[in-house]
TIPA-644259 format. One record per residue (C-alpha): residue number from 0; residue in three letters; x, y negated, z negated. Coordinates in nm, 3 decimals. Example, Ala and Ser with C-alpha at 12.3 -4.5 7.8 and 13.67 -1.06 7.14 Angstrom:
<sites>
<pos: 0	code: Ala	east: 1.230	north: 0.450	up: -0.780> .
<pos: 1	code: Ser	east: 1.367	north: 0.106	up: -0.714> .
</sites>
This chain:
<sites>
<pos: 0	code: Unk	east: 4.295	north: 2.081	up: 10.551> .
<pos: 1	code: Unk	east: 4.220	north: 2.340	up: 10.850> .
<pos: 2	code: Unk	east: 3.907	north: 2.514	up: 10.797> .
<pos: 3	code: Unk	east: 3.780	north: 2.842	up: 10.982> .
<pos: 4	code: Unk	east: 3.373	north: 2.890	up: 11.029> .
<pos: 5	code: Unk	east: 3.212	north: 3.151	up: 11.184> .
<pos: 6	code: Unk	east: 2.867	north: 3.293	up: 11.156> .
<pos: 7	code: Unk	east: 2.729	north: 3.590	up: 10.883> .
<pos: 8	code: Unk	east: 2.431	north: 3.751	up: 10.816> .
<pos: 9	code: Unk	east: 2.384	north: 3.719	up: 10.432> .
<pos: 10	code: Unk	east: 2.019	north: 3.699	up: 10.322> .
<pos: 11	code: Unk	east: 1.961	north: 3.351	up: 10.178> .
<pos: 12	code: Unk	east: 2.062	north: 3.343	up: 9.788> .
<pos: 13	code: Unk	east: 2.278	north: 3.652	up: 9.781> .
<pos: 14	code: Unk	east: 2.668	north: 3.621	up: 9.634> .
<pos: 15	code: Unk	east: 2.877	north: 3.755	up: 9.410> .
<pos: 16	code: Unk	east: 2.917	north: 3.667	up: 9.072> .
<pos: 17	code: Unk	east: 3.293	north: 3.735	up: 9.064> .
<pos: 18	code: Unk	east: 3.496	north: 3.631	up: 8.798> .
<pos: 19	code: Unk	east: 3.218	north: 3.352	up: 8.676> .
<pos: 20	code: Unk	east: 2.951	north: 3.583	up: 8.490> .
<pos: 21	code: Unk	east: 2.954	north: 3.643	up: 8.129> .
<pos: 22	code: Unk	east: 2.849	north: 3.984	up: 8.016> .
<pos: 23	code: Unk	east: 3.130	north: 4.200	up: 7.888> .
<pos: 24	code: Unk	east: 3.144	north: 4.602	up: 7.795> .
<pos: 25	code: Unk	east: 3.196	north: 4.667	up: 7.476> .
<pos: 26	code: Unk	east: 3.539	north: 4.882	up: 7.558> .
<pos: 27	code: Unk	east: 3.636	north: 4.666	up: 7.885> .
<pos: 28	code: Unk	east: 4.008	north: 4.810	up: 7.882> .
<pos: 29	code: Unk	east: 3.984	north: 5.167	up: 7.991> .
<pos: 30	code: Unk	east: 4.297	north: 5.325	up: 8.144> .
<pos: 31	code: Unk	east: 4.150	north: 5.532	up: 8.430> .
<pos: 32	code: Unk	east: 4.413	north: 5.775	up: 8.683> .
<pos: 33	code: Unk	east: 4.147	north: 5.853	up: 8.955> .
<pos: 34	code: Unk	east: 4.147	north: 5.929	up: 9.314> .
<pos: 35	code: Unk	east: 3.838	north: 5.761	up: 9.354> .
<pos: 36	code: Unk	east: 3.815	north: 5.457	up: 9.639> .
<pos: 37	code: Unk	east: 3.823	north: 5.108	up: 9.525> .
<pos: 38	code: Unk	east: 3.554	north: 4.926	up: 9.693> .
<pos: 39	code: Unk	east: 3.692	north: 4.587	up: 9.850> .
<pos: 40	code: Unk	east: 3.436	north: 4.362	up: 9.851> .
<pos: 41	code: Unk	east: 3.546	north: 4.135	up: 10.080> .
<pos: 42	code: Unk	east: 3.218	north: 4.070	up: 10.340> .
<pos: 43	code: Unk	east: 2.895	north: 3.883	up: 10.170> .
<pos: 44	code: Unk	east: 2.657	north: 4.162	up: 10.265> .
<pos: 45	code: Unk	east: 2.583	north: 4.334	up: 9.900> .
<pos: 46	code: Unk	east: 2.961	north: 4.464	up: 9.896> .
<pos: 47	code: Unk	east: 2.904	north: 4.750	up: 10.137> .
<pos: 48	code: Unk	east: 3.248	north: 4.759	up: 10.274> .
<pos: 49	code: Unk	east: 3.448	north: 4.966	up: 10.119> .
<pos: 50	code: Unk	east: 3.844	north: 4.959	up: 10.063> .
<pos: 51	code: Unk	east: 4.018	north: 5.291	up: 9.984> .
<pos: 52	code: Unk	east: 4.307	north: 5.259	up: 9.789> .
<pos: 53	code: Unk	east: 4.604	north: 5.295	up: 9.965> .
<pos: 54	code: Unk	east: 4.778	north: 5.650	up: 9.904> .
<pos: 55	code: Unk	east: 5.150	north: 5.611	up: 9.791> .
<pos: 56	code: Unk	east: 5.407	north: 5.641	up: 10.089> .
<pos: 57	code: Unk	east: 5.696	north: 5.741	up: 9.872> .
<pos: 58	code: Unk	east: 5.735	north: 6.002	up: 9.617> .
<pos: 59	code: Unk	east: 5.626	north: 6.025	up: 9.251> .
<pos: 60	code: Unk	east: 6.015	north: 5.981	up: 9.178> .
<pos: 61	code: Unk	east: 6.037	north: 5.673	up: 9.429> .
<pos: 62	code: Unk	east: 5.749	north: 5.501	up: 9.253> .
<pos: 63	code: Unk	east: 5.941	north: 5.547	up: 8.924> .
<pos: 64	code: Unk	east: 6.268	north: 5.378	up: 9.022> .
<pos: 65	code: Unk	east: 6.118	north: 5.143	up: 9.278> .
<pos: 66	code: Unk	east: 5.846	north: 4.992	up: 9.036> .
<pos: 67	code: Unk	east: 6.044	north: 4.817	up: 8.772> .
<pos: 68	code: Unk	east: 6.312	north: 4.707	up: 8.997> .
<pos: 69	code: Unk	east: 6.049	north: 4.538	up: 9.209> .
<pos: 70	code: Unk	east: 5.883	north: 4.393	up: 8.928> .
<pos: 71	code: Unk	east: 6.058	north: 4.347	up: 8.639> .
<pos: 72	code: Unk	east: 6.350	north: 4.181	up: 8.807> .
<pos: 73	code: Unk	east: 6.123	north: 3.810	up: 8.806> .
<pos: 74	code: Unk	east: 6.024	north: 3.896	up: 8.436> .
<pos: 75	code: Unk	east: 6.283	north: 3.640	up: 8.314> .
<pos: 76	code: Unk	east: 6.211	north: 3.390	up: 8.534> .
<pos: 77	code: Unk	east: 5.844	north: 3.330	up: 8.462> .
<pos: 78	code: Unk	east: 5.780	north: 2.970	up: 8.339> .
<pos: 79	code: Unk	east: 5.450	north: 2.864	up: 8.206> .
<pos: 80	code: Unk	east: 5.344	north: 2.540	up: 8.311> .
<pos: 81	code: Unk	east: 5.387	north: 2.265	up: 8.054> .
<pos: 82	code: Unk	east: 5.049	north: 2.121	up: 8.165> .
<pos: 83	code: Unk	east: 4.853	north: 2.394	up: 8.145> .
<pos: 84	code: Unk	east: 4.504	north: 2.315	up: 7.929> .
<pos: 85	code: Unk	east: 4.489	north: 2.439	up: 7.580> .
<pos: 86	code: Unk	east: 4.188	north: 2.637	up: 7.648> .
<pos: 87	code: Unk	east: 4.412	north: 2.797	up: 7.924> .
<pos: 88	code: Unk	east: 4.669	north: 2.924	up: 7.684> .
<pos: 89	code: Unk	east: 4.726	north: 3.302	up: 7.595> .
<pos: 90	code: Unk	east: 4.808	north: 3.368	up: 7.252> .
<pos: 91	code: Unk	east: 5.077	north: 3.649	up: 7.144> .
<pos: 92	code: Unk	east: 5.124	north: 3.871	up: 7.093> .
<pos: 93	code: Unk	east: 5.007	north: 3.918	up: 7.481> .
<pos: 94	code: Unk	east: 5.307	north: 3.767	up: 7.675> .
<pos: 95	code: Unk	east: 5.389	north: 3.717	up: 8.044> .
<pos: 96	code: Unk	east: 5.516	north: 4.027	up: 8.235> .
<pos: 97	code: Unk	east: 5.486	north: 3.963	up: 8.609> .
<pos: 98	code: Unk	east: 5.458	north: 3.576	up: 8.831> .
<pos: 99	code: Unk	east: 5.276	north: 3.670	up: 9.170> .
<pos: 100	code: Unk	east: 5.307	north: 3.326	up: 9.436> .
<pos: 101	code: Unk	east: 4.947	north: 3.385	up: 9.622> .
<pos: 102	code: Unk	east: 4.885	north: 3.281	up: 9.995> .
<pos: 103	code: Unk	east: 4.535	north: 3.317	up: 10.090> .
<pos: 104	code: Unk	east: 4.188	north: 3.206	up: 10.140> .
<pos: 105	code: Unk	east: 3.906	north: 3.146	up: 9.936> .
<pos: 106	code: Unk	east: 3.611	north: 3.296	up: 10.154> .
<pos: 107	code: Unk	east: 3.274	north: 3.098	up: 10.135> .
<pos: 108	code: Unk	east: 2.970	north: 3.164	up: 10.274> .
<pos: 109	code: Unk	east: 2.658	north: 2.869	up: 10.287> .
<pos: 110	code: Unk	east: 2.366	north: 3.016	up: 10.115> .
<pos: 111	code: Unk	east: 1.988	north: 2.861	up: 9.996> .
<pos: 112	code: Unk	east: 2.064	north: 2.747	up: 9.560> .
<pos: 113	code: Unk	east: 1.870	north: 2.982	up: 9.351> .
<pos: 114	code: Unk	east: 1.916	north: 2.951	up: 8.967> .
<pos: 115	code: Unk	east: 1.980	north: 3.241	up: 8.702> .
<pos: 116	code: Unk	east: 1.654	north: 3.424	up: 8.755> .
<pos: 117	code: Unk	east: 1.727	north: 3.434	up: 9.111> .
<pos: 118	code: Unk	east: 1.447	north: 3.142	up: 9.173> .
<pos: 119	code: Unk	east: 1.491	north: 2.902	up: 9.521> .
<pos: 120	code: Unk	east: 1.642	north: 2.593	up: 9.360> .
<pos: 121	code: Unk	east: 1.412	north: 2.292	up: 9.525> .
<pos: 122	code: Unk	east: 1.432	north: 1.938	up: 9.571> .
<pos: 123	code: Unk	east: 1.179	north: 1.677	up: 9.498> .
<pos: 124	code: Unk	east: 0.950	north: 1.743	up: 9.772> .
<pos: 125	code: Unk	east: 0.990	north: 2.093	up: 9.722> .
<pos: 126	code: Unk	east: 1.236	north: 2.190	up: 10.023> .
<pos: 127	code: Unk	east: 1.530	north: 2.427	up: 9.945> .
<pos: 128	code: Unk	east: 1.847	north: 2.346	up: 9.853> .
<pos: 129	code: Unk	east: 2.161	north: 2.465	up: 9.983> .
<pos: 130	code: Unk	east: 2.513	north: 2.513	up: 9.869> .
<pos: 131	code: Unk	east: 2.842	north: 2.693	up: 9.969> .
<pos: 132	code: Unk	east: 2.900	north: 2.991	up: 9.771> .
<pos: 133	code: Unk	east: 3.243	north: 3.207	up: 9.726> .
<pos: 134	code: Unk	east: 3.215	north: 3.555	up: 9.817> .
<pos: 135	code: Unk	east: 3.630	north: 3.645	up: 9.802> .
<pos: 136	code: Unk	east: 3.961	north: 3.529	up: 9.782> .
<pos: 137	code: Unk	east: 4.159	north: 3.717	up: 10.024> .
<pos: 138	code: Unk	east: 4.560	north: 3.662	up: 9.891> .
<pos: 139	code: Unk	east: 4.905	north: 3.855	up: 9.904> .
<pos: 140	code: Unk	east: 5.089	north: 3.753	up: 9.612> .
<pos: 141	code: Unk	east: 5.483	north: 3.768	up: 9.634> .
<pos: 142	code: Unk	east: 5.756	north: 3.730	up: 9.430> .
<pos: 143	code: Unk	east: 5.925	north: 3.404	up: 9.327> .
<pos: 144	code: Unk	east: 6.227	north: 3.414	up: 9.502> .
<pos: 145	code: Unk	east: 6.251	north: 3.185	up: 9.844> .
<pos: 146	code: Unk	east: 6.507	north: 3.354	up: 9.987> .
<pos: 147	code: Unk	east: 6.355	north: 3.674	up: 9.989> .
<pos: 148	code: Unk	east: 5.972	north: 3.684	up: 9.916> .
<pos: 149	code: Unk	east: 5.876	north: 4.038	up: 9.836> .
<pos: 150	code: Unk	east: 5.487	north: 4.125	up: 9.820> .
<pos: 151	code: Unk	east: 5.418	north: 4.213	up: 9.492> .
<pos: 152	code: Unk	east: 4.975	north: 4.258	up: 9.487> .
<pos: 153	code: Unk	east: 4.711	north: 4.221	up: 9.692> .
<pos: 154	code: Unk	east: 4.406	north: 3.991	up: 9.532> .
<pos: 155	code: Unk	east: 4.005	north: 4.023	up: 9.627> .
<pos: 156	code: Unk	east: 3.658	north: 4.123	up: 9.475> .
<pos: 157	code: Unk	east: 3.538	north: 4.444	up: 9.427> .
<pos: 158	code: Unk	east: 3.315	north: 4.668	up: 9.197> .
<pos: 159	code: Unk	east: 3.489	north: 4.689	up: 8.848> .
<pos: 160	code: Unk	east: 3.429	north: 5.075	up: 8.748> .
<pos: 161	code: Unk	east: 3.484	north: 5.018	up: 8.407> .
<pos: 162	code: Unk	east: 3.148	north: 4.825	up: 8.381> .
<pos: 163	code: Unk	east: 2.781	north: 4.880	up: 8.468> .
<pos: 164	code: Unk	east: 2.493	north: 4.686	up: 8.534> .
<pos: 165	code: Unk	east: 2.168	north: 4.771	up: 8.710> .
<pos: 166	code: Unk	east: 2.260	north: 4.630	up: 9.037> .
<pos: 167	code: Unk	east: 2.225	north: 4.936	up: 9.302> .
<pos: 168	code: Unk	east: 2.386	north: 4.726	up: 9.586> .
<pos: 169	code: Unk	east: 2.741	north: 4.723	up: 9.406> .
<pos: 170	code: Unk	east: 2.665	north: 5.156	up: 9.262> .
<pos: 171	code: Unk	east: 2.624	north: 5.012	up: 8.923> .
<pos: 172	code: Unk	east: 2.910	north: 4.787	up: 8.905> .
<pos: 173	code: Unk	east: 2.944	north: 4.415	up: 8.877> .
<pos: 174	code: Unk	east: 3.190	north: 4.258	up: 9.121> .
<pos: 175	code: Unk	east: 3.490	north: 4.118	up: 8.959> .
<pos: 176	code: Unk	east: 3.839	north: 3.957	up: 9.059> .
<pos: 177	code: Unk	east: 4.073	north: 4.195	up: 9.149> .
<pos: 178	code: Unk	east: 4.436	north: 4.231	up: 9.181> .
<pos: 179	code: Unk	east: 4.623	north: 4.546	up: 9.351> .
<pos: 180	code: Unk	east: 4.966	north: 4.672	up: 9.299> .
<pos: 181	code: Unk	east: 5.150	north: 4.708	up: 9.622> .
<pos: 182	code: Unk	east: 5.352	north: 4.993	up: 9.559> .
<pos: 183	code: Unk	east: 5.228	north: 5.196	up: 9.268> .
<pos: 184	code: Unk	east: 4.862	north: 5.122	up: 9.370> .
<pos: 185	code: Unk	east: 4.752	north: 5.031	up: 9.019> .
<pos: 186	code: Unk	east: 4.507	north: 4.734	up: 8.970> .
<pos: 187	code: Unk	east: 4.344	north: 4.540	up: 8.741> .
<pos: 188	code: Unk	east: 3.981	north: 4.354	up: 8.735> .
<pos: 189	code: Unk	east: 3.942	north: 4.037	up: 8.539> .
<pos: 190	code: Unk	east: 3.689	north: 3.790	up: 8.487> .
<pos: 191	code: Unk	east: 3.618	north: 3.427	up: 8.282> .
<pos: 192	code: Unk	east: 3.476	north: 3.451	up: 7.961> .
<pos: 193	code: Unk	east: 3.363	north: 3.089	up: 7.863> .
<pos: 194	code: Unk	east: 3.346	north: 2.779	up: 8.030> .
<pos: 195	code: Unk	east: 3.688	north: 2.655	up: 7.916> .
<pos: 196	code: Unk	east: 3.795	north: 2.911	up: 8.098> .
<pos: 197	code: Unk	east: 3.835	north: 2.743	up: 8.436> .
<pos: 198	code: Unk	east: 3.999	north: 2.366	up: 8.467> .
<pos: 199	code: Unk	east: 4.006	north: 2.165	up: 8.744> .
<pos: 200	code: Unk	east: 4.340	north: 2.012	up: 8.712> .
<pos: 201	code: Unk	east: 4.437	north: 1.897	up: 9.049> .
<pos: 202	code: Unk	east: 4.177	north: 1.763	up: 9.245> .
<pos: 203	code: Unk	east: 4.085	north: 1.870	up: 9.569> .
<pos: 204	code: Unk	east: 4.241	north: 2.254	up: 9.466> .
<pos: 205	code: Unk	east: 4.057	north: 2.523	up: 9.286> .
<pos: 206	code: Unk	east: 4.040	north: 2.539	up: 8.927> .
<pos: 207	code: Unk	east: 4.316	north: 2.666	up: 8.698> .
<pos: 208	code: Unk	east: 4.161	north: 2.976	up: 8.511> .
<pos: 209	code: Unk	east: 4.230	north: 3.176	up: 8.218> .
<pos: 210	code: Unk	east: 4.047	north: 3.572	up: 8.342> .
<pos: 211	code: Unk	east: 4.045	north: 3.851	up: 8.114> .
<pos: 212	code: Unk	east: 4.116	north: 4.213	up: 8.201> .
<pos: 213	code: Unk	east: 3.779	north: 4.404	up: 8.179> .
<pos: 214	code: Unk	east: 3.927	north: 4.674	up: 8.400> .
<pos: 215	code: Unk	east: 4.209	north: 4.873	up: 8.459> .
<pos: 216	code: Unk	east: 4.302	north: 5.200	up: 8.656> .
<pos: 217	code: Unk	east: 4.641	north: 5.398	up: 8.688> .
<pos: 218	code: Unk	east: 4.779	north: 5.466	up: 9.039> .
<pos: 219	code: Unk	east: 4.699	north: 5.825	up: 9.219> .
<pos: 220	code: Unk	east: 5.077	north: 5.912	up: 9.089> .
<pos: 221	code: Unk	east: 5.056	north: 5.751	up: 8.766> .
<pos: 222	code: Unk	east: 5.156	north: 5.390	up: 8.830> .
<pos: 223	code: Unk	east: 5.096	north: 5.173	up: 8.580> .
<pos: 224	code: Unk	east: 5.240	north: 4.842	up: 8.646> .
<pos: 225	code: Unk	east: 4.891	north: 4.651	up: 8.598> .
<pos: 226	code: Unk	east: 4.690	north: 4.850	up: 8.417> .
<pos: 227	code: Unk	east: 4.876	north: 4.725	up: 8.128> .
<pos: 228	code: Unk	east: 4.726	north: 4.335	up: 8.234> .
<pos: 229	code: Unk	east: 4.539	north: 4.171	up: 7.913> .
<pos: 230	code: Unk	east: 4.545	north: 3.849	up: 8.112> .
<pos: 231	code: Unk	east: 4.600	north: 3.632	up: 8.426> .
<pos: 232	code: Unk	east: 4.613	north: 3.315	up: 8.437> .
<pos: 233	code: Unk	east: 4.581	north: 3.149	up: 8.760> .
<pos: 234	code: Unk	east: 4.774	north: 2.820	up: 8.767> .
<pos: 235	code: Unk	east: 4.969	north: 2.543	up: 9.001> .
<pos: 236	code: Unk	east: 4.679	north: 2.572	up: 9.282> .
<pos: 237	code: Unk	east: 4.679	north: 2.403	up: 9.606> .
<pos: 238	code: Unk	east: 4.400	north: 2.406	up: 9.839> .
<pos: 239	code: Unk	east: 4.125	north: 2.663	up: 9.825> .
<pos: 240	code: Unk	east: 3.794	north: 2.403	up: 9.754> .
<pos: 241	code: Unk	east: 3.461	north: 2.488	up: 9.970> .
<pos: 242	code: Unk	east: 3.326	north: 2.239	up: 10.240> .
<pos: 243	code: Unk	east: 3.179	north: 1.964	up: 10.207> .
<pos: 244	code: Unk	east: 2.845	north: 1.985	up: 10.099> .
<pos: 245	code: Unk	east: 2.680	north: 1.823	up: 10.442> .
<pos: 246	code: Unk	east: 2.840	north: 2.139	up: 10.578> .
<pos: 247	code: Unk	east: 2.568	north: 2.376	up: 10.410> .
<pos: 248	code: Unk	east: 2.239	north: 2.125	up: 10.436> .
<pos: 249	code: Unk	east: 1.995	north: 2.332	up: 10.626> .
<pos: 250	code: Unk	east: 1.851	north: 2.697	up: 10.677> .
<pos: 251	code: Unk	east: 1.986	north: 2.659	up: 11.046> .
<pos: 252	code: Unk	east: 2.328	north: 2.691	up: 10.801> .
<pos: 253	code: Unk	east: 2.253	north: 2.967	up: 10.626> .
<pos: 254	code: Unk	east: 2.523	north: 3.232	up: 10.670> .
<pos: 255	code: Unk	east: 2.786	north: 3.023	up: 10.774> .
<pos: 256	code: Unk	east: 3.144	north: 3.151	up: 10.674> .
<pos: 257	code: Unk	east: 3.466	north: 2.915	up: 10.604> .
<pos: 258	code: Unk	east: 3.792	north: 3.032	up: 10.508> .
<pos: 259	code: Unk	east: 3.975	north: 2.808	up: 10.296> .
<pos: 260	code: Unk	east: 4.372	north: 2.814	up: 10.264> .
<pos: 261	code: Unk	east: 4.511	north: 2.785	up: 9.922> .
<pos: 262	code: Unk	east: 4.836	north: 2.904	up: 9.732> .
<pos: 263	code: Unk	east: 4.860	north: 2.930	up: 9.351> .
<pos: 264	code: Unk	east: 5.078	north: 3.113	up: 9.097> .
<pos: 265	code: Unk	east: 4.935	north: 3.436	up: 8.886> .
<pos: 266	code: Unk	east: 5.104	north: 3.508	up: 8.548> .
<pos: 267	code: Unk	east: 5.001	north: 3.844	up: 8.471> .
<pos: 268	code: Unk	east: 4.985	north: 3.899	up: 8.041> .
<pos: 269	code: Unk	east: 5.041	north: 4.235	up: 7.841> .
<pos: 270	code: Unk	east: 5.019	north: 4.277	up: 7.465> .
<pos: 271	code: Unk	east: 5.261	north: 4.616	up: 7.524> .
</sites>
């Protein structure tokens, strides 16, 4: 698999959480319309990039009649795989509304192993240790249809508004998985839970996961198409793994990017 490396400047131990931590808000669904820019966290350095939601092209009655054609139209054809891990499953009454097919990377950066209190993780003679960390996927998801793949959703990190935490790097906001609506502009940020919530079922691809919504926000015209997501499930993965780990064994390492191709389905889950 073809691998792209090229140098960063992320201070040694710094990443994202993403979808992997495990605090929650106690009201993690909040429907938000807002104007407000969605930060894009898709560079290592403390999420300082920011993404602006795209403004919609078309009209408020455009959206309306363009949305549910685009998406609703692959409703029907959205299969679950029959090998998907029990602790994978969603249970009704939430039930699959939208299938995205993802082609991406999975963006990691080599970084010095610190554990939970943010401590340098050392090895027996007390040197560092090192490991590749992800920072972002960077995917367009499209729809299922071969002979004429429309883009559906853009996927990445970025600050989830509907949570806080003390972090002042991220405004308050923990970095979360995030998944755009191409035409209405709505979105959706999701995280795992437990640690049945991500399965490695093929390997030498990333894990299957199970992500609940924690976040939600309307479009700038009202679009809605994900902020009704419960859950995504991201399944059928190819690709996506980090390095090898004698790629990230040394400080002279240390802010080395690699951009990892990988494809996977995302079944998107409403209980509406």
């Amino acid at each position: 698999m073809q691998t792209w490396l090229r140098k960063s400047f992320v201070p040694a131990g710094q990443g994202f959480t993403g979808d992997s931590s495990t605090s929650l808000t106690t009201n993690p669904r909040i429907t938000r319309t807002r104007r407000t820019a969605l930060k894009n966290c898709i560079t290592p350095k403390h999420c300082t990039a920011h993404r602006t939601l795209p403004t919609v092209a078309a009209t408020a009655l455009a959206v309306a009649f363009t949305a549910p054609l685009a998406h609703s139209a692959y409703a029907a054809q959205i299969i679950v795989p029959d090998n998907l891990p029990a602790s994978l499953v969603v249970d009704p009454p939430n039930h699959p509304f939208l299938l995205g097919k993802a082609k991406g990377t999975q963006n990691y950066f080599c970084t010095t192993r610190v554990d939970a209190a943010g401590n340098p993780i050392l090895d027996a003679a007390g040197n560092p240790t090192f490991a590749w960390k992800l920072f972002t996927p960077e995917a367009t998801l499209f729809s299922d249809d071969p002979k004429d793949p429309k883009q559906l959703i853009t996927h990445f990190f970025s600050p989830n508004p509907d949570e806080f935490n003390a972090d002042p790097l991220t405004d308050g906001h923990p970095i979360r998985a995030t998944w755009q609506d191409s035409i209405d502009t709505s979105a959706v940020w999701a995280r795992t839970v437990v640690a049945g919530d991500s399965v490695t079922v093929t390997p030498g691809a990333v894990a299957w996961l199970k992500l609940t919504a924690v976040g939600v926000q309307n479009g700038p015209d009202g679009g809605d198409v994900l902020a009704k997501t419960t859950f995504v499930q991201r399944v059928n993965t190819v690709g996506g793994v980090a390095p090898p780990a004698d790629t990230c064994d040394s400080l002279q390492k240390v802010g080395h990017q690699a951009f990892r191709p990988y494809t996977a389905d995302y079944i998107f889950y409403t209980d509406q």
